[in-house]
C-alpha positions as CSV (number, residue, x, y, z in Angstrom):
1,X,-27.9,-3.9,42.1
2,X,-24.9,-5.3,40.0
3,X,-21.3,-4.5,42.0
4,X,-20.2,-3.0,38.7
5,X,-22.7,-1.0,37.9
6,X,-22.7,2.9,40.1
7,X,-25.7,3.3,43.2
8,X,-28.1,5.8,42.2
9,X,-29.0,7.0,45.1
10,X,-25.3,7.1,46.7
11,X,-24.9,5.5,50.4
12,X,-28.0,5.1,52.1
13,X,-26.8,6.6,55.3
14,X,-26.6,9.7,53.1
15,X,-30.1,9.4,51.6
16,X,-32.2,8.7,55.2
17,X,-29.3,11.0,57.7
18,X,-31.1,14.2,57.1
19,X,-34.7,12.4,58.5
20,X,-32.3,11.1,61.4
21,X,-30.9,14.7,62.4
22,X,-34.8,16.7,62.1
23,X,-36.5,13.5,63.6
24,X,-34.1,13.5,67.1
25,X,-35.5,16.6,68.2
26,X,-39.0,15.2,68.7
27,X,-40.6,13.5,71.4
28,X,-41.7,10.4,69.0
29,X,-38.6,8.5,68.0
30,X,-39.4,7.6,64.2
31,X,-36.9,5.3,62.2
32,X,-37.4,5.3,58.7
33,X,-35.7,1.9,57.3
34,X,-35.3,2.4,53.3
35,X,-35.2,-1.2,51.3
36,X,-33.9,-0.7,47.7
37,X,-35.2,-3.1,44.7
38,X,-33.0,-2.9,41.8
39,X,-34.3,-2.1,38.4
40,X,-35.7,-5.6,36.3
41,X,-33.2,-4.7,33.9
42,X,-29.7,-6.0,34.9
43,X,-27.7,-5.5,32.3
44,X,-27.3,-1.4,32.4
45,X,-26.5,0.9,34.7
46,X,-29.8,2.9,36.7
47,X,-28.9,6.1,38.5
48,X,-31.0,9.2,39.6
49,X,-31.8,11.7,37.4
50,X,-32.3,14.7,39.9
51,X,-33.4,17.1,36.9
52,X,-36.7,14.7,36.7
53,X,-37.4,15.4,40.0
54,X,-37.1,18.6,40.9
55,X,-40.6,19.6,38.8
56,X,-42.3,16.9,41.4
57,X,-40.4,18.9,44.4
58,X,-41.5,22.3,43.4
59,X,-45.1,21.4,43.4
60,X,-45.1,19.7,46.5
61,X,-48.7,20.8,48.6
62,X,-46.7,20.4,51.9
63,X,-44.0,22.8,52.8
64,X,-40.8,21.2,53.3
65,X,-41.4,22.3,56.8
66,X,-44.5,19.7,57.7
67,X,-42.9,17.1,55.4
68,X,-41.4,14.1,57.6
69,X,-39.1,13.2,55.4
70,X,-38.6,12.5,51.2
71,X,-37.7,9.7,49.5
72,X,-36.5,9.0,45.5
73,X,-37.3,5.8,43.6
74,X,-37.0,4.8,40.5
75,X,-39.6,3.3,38.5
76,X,-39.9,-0.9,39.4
77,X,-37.8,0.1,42.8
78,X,-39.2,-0.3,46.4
79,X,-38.8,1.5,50.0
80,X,-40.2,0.2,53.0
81,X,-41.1,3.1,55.4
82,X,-41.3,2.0,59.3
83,X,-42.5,4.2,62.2
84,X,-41.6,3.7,65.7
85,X,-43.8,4.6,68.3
86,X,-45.4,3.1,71.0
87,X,-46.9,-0.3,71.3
88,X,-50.7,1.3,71.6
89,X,-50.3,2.9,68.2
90,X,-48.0,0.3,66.0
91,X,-50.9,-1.9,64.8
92,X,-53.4,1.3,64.5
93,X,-51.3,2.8,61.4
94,X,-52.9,3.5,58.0
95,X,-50.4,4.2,55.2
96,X,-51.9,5.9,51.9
97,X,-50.9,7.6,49.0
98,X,-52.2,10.4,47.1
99,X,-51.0,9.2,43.3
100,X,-51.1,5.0,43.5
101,X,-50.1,5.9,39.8
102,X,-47.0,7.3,40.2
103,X,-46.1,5.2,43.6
104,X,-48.2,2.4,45.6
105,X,-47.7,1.9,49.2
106,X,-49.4,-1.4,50.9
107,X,-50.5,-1.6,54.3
108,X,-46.7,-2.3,56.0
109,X,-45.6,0.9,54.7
110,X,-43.7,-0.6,51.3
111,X,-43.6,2.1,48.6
112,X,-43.4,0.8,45.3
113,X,-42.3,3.5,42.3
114,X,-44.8,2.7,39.3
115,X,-43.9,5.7,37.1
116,X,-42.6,9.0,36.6
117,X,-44.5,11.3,39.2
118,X,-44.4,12.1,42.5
119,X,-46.9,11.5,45.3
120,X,-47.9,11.6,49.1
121,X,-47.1,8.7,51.2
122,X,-49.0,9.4,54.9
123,X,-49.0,7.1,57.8
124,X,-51.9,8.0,60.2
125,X,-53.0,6.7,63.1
126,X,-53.6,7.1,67.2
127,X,-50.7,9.9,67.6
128,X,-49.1,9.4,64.3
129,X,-49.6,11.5,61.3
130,X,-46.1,11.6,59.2
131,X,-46.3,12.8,55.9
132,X,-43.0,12.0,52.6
133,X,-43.2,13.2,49.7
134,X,-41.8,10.3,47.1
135,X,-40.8,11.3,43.8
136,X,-40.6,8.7,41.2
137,X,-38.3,8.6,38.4
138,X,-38.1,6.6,35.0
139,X,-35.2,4.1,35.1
140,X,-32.8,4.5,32.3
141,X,-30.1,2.5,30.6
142,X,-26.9,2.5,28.6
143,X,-27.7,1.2,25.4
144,X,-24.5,2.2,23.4
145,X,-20.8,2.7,24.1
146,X,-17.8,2.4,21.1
147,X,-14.7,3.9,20.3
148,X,-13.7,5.7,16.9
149,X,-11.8,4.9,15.0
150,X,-12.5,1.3,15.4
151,X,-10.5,-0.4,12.5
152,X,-8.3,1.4,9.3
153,X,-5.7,3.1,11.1
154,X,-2.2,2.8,9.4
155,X,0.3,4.4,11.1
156,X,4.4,5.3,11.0
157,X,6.2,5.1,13.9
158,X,5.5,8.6,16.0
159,X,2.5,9.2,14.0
160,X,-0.6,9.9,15.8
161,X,-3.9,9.3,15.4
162,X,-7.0,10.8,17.9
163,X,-9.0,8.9,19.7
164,X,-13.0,9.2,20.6
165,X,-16.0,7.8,22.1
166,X,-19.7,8.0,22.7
167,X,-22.2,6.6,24.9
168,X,-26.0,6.5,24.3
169,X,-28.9,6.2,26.6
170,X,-32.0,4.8,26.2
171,X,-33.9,7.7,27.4
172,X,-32.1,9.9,24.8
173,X,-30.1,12.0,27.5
174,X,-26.2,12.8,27.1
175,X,-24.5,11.8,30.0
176,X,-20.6,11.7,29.6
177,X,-18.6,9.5,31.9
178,X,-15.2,10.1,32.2
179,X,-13.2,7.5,29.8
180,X,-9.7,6.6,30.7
181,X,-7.6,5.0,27.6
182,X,-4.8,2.2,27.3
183,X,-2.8,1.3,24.7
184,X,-0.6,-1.2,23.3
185,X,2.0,-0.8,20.2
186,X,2.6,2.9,21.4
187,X,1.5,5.7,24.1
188,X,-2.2,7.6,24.7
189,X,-2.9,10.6,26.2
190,X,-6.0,10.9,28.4
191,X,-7.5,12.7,25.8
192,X,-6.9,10.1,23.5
193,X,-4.3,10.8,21.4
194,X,-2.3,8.1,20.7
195,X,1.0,8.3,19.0
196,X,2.5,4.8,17.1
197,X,5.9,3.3,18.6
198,X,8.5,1.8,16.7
199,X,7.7,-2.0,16.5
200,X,5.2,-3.2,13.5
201,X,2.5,-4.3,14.4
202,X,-1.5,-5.1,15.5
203,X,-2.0,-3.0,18.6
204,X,-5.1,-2.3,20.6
205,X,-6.5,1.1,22.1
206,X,-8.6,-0.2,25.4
207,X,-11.3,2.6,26.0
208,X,-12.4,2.3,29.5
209,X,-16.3,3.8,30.6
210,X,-17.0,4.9,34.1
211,X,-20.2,3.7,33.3
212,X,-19.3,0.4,33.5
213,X,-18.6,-0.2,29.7
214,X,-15.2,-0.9,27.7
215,X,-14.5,-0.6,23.5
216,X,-11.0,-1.5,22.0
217,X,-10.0,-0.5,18.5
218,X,-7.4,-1.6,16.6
219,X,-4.0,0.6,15.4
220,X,-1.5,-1.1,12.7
221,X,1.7,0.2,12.7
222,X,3.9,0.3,9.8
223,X,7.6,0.3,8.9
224,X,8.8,2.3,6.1
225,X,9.9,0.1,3.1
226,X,13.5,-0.5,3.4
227,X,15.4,-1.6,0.1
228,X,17.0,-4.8,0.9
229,X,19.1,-5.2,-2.1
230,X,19.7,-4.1,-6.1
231,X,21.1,-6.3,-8.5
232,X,22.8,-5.9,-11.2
233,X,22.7,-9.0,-14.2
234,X,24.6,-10.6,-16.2
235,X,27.4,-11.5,-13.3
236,X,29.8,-12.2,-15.6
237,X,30.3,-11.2,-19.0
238,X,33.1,-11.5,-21.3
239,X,33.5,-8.9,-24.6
240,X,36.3,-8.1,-26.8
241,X,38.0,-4.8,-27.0
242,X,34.8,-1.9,-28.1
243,X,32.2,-4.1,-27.7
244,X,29.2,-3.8,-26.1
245,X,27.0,-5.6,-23.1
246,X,23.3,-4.6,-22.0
247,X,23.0,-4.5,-18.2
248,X,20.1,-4.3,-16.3
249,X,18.8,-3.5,-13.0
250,X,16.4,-4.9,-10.6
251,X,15.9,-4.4,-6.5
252,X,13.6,-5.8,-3.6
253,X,11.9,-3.9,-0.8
254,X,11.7,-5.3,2.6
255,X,7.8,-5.3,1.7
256,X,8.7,-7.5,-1.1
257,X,7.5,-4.8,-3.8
258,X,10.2,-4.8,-6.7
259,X,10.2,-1.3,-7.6
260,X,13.8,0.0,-9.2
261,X,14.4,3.3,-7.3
262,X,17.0,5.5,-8.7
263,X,20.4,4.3,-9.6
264,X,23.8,4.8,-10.4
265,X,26.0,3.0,-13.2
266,X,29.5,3.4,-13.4
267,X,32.2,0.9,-14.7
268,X,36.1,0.8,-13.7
269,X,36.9,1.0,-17.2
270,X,35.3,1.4,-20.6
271,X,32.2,3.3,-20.3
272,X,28.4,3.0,-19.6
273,X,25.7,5.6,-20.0
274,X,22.3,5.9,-17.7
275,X,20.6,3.1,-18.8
276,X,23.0,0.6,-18.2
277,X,24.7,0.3,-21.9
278,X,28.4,-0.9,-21.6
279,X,31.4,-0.1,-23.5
280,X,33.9,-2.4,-23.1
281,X,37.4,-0.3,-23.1
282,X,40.3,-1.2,-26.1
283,X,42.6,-2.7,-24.0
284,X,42.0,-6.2,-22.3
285,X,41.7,-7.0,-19.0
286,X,39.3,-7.9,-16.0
287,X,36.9,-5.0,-15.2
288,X,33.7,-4.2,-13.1
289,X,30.4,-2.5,-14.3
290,X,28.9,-1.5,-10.3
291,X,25.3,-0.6,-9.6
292,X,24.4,1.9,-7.2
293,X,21.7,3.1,-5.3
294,X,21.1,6.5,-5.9
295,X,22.0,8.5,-3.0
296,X,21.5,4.6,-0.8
297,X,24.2,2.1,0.2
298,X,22.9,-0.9,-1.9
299,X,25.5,-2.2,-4.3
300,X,26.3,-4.6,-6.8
301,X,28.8,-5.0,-9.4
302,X,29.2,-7.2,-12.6
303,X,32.6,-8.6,-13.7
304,X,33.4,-7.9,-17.3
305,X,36.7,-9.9,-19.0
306,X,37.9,-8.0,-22.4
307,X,40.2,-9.1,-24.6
308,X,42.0,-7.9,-27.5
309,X,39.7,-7.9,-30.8
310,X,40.6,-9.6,-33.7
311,X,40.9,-7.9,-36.9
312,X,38.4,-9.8,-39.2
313,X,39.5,-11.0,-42.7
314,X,39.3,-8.0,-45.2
315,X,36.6,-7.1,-47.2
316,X,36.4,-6.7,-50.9
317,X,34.9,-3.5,-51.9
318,X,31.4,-4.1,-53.4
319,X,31.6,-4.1,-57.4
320,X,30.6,-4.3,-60.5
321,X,27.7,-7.6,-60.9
322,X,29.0,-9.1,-57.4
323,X,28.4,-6.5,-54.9
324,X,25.9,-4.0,-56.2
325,X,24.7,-5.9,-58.8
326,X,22.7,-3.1,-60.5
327,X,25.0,-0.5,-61.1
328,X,24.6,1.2,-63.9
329,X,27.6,1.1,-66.5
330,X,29.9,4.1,-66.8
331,X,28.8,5.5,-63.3
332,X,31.6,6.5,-61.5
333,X,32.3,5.8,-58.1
334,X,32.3,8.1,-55.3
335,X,32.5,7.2,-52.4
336,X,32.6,3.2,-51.0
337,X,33.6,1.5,-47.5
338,X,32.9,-1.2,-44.8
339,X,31.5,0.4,-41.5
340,X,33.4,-1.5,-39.5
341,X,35.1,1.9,-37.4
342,X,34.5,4.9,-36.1
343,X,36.2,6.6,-38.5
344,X,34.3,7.3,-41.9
345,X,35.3,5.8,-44.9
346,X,36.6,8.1,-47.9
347,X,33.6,10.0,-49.0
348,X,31.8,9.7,-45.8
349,X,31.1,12.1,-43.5
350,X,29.9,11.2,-39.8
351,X,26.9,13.0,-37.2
352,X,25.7,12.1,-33.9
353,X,27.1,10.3,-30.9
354,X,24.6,7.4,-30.4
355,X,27.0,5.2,-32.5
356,X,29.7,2.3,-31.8
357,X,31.4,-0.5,-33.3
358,X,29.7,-4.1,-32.6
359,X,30.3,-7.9,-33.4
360,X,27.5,-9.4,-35.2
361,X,28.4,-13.1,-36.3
362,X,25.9,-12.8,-38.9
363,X,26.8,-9.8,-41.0
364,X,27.6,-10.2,-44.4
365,X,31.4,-10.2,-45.3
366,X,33.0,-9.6,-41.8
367,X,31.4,-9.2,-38.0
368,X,32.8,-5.6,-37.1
369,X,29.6,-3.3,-38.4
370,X,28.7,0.1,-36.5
371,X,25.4,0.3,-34.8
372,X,23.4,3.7,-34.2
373,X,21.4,3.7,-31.4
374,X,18.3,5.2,-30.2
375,X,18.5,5.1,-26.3
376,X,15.8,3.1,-23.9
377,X,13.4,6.2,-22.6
378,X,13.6,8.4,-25.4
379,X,11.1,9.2,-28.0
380,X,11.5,9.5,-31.6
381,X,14.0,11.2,-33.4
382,X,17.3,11.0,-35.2
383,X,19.8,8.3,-33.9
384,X,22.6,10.4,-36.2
385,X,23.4,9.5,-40.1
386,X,26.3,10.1,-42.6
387,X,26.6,11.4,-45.7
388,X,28.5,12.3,-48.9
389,X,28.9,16.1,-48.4
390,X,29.0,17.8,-51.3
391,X,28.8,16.1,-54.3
392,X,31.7,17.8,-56.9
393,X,31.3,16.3,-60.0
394,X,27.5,18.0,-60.0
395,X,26.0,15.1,-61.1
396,X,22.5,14.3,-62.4
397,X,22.0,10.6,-61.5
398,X,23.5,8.7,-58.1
399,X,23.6,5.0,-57.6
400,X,23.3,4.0,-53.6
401,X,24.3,0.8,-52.5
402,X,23.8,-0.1,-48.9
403,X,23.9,-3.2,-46.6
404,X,21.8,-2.6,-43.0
405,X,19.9,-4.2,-40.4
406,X,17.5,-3.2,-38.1
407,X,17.0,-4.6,-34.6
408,X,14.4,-7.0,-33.8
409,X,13.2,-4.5,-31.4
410,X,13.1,-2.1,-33.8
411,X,9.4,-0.2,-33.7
412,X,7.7,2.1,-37.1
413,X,6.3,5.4,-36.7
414,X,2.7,5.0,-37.8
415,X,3.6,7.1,-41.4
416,X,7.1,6.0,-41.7
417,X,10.7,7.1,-41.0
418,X,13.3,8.4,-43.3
419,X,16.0,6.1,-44.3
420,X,17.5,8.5,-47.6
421,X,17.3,11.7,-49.0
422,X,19.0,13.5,-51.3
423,X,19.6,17.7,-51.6
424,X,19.7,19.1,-55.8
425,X,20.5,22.7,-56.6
426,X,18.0,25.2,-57.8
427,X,17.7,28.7,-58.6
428,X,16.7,29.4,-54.8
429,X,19.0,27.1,-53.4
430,X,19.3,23.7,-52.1
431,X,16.1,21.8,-52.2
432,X,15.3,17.9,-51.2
433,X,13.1,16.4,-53.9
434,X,12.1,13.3,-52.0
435,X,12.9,10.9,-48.9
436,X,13.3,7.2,-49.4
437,X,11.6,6.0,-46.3
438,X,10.5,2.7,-44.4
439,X,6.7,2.3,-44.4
440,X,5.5,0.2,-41.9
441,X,3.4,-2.9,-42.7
442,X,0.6,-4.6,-40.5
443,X,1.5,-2.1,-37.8
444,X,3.9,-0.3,-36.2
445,X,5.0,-3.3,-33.5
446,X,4.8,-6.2,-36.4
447,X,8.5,-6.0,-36.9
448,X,7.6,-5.9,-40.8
449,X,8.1,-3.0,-43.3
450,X,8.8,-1.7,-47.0
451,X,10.1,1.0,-49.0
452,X,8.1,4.4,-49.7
453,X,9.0,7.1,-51.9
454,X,7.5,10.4,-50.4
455,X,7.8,13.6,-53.1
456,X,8.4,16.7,-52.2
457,X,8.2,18.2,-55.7
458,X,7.1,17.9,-58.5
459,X,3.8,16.3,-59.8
460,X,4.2,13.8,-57.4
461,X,2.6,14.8,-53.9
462,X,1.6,10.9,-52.7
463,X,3.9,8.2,-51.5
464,X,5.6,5.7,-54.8
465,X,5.2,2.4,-53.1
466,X,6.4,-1.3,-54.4
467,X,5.7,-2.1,-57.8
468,X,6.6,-5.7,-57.4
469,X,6.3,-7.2,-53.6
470,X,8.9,-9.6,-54.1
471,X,11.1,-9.5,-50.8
472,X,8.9,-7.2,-49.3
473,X,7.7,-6.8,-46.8
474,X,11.2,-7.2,-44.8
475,X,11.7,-8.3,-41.4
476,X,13.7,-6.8,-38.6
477,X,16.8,-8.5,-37.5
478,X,17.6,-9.7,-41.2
479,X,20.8,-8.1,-43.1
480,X,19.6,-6.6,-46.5
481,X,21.4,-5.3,-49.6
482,X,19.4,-2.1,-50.9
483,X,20.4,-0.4,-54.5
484,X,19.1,3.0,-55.2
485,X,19.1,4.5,-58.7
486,X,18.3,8.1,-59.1
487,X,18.3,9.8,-62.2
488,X,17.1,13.8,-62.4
489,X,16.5,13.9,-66.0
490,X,14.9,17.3,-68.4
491,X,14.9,19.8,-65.1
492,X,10.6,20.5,-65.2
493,X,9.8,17.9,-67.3
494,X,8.0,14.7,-66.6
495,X,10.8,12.0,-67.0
496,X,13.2,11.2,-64.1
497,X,13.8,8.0,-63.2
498,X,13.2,5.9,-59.7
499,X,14.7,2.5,-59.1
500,X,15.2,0.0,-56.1
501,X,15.8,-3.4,-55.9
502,X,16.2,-5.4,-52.7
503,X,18.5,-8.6,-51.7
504,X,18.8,-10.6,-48.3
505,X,21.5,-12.0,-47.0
506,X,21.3,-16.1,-46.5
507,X,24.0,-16.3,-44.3
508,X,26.3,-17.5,-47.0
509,X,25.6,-15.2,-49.7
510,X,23.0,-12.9,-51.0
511,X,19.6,-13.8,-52.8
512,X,18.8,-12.6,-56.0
513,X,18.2,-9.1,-55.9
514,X,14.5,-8.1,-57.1
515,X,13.2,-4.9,-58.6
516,X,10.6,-4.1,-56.0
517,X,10.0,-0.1,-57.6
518,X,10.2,1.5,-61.1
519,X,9.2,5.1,-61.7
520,X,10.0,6.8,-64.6
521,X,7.1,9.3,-65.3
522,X,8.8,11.3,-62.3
523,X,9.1,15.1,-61.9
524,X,12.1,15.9,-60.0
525,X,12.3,19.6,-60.2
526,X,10.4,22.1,-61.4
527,X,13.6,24.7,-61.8
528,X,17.6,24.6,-61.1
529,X,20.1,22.8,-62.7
530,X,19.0,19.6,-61.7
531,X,22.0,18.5,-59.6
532,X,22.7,16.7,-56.9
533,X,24.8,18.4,-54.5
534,X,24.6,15.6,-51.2
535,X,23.3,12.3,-51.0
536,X,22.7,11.3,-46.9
537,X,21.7,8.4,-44.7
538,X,19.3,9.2,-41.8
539,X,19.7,6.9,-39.5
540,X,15.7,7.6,-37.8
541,X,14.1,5.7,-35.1
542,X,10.4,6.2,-36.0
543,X,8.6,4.9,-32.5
544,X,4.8,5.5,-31.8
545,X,4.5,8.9,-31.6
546,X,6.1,10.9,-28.7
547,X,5.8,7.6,-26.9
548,X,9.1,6.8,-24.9
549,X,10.5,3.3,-26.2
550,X,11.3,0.6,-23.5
551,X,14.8,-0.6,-24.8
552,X,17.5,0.5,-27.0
553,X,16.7,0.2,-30.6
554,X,19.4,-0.1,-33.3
555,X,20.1,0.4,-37.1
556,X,23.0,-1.7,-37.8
557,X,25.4,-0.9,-41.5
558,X,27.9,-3.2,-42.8
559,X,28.9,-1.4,-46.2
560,X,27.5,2.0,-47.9
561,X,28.6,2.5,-51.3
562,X,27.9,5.9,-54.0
563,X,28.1,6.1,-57.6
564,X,27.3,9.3,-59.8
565,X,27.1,10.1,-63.1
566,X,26.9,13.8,-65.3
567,X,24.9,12.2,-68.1
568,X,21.0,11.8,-68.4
């Protein structure tokens, strides 16, 4: 049989000693000489099967008593049984058995096992008559052996993972031979259970059968990502006194994934919010924006040079057929400034934080304009307006002249955001009549939109749009000059009055403004006295919904200008 593969039958000496020790007693000395044949098939193990024998035993028609001796083949293997007597009788010996099917003897005493059985092999002749019983056995064979899991394990250092195997036999049997278990990459218990070291790696679990068979699976072991850096860009950036400078934040993993984890921003001076919005402080200098990993050592800082801003040329108030071109004669003037501070001009009255002063080279009349802005991650909602207050003179008609931008960025809500509204006094109280709001046009994301009248009041329950689409649709990231006549006529009658014309700036000067609405069929209010009481600017970022925007947007205003009148 193969060296590797276990004896079925155990030592011989163990198999024929028990004939040995009943045979001395007797006068006849009788050797029995056992030759075994190994299975045809070489390539599994064959061992005894002593529960397919014992049936054979049981029925034996000898008692063990008269029985010379027994012998267990399996099927294919051979014994050769030899008596030993003397000289006379050698040649006289006839061996037979009593089931050729299940084992064949020839005429030297060679038993051959055929099949699964058991028979009676007799040697008779002048004083001989030994009798064995020979029990035949099938042969059998390991047809299976493999380790589970084989492949797919992912593991973190001191993670463990168990370990199994299982054998099959061709006869169908379970027979479980001890497994021992090596490893690689980590340590395995002799149950199997092996638990991950701390090197990354491919590492193999060796599985090791008694039965002469080996399996190896295979056991990746993974490092937890580690961030290798953040990074913080621009570098450098260089801003006058109250400006401001966009930063943004990037990292890298060790596994080369670029996933921003949590971070930090803070700044030496000046001031910068959450997402990475910087501004610069009022007094000049050389100053560091630093980002930082959240609750991680990862660093990296930006270098930002101020200086002193300054003041641009001064601004002649819009008037008369220069400025505000369409302002109505005899109007009076009630309130009129340049946005260029924080502090609201005379008339003017300020709400909400999200706003600051910014250079923009391309504003008309001077670069200093205030910006409101709608932070990156927020959804839609007010980015904070100003207004007139109360209006004291009670008028009945207001002129509105305005100069504004919106960022190219800038995204419509699907039905439009308010822009201006007004608040008139009735019997009940205040009441807003209508909201001049922008419409978007080809979409929300174009970047394109007009002007929409939405009544509150009135007769007038659908949106007043264009009359004349000259310069509209406008664009985002263009500066436009937007007059506004509103004129509250016979309270409950059918005759107020609403007017707006639209310019763009050309870099050099304004284009000719066009009429783009006229309504004068317009109910303003069905009761009250008809007048206006506050005129305000909603400074609205629309979006898509309650969709979070990805950057800041902004509504940028150079000058604002408000003219009333009493009459009708």
């Amino acid at each position: 049989m193969p060296a590797e593969l276990p004896n079925a039958y155990g030592p011989l000496e163990a198999l024929v000693h028990p004939l040995f020790n009943r045979w001395s007693k007797t006068t006849a000395a009788i050797t029995l000489v056992l030759v075994g044949a190994c299975s045809p098939d070489q390539s599994v193990t064959s061992s005894l099967d002593l529960a397919e024998v014992s049936s054979a035993r049981s029925s034996s028609n000898y008692a063990s008593a008269t029985l010379s001796g027994e012998v267990n083949l399996l099927v294919g293997s051979s014994t050769k049984l030899t008596v030993r007597t003397s000289s006379r009788s050698r040649g006289s010996v006839k061996w037979t058995s009593s089931n050729s099917n299940a084992a064949s003897v020839n005429s030297t005493g060679t038993v051959t096992g055929r099949a699964a059985g058991s028979t009676y092999v007799t040697a008779s002749g002048f004083a001989v008559d030994e009798t064995y019983l020979v029990t035949v056995t099938p042969a059998f064979r390991l047809t299976g052996f493999a380790v589970s899991p084989m492949t797919g394990t992912a593991l973190a250092p001191a993670q463990t993972r168990q370990f199994s195997t299982t054998q099959t036999w061709s006869d169908g049997q379970t027979r479980n031979y001890g497994v021992t278990y090596t490893a690689t990459g980590g340590t395995i218990s002799s149950s199997g259970l092996f638990t991950a070291g701390n090197v990354a790696g491919s590492f193999m679990v060796i599985a090791n059968c008694l039965c002469g068979a080996l399996d190896t699976a295979f056991v990746t072991v993974e490092l937890p990502a580690q961030l290798t850096r953040v990074t913080v860009s621009p570098k450098t950036v260089s801003l006058t006194a109250g400006a401001t400078q966009q930063f943004a934040a990037s990292a890298l993993w060790s596994t080369g994934a670029t996933t921003l984890p949590p971070v930090t921003w803070s700044a030496t001076a000046g001031s910068v919010t959450s997402a990475g919005l910087y501004t610069a402080p009022a007094t000049a200098g050389t100053y560091r924006v630093i980002l930082a990993h959240t609750g991680g050592t990862a660093r990296d800082t930006a270098v930002v040079t101020v200086t002193a801003t300054t003041t641009p040329p001064p601004v002649p108030p819009p008037s008369g057929s220069v400025a505000c071109p369409n302002e109505p004669s005899g109007y009076q003037q009630y309130a009129d400034g340049a946005l260029s501070s924080l502090l609201a001009p005379t008339g003017f009255s300020y709400w909400g934080e999200n706003k600051s002063v910014v250079n923009d080279a391309t504003a008309p009349g001077g670069s200093s304009v205030l910006a409101w802005r709608k932070p990156a991650g927020t959804a839609a909602g007010q980015l904070g307006y100003f207004n007139t207050l109360d209006l004291t003179s009670a008028p009945r008609a207001v002129y509105s002249c305005i100069v504004f931008k919106r960022s190219e960025n800038y995204v419509e809500h699907p039905s439009g955001t308010k822009f201006i509204y007004p608040f008139v006094s009735t019997a009940s109280g205040y009441q807003r009549p209508f909201q001049f709001a922008m419409l978007p046009v080809d979409g929300t994301t174009s970047g394109k939109f007009q002007w929409m009248i939405e009544m509150f009041s009135g007769d007038r329950v659908s949106g007043l749009r264009p009359s004349n689409m000259a310069n509209a649709p406008m664009s985002n990231g263009k500066w436009y000059r937007l007059e506004f006549l509103a004129v509250s006529n016979t309270v409950g009658g059918q005759n107020s009055v609403l007017r707006w014309w639209t310019s763009e700036w050309n870099g050099s000067g304004w284009n000719a403004p066009v009429l783009n609405g006229s309504y004068s069929d317009v109910m303003m209010t069905a009761t009250g006295s008809g007048h206006w009481t506050s005129w305000d600017y909603n400074m609205y970022y629309g979006g898509s919904g309650g969709t979070p925007i990805p950057s800041d947007q902004f509504i940028y205003m150079s000058r604002a200008r408000v003219s009333v009148s009493s009459g009708q």
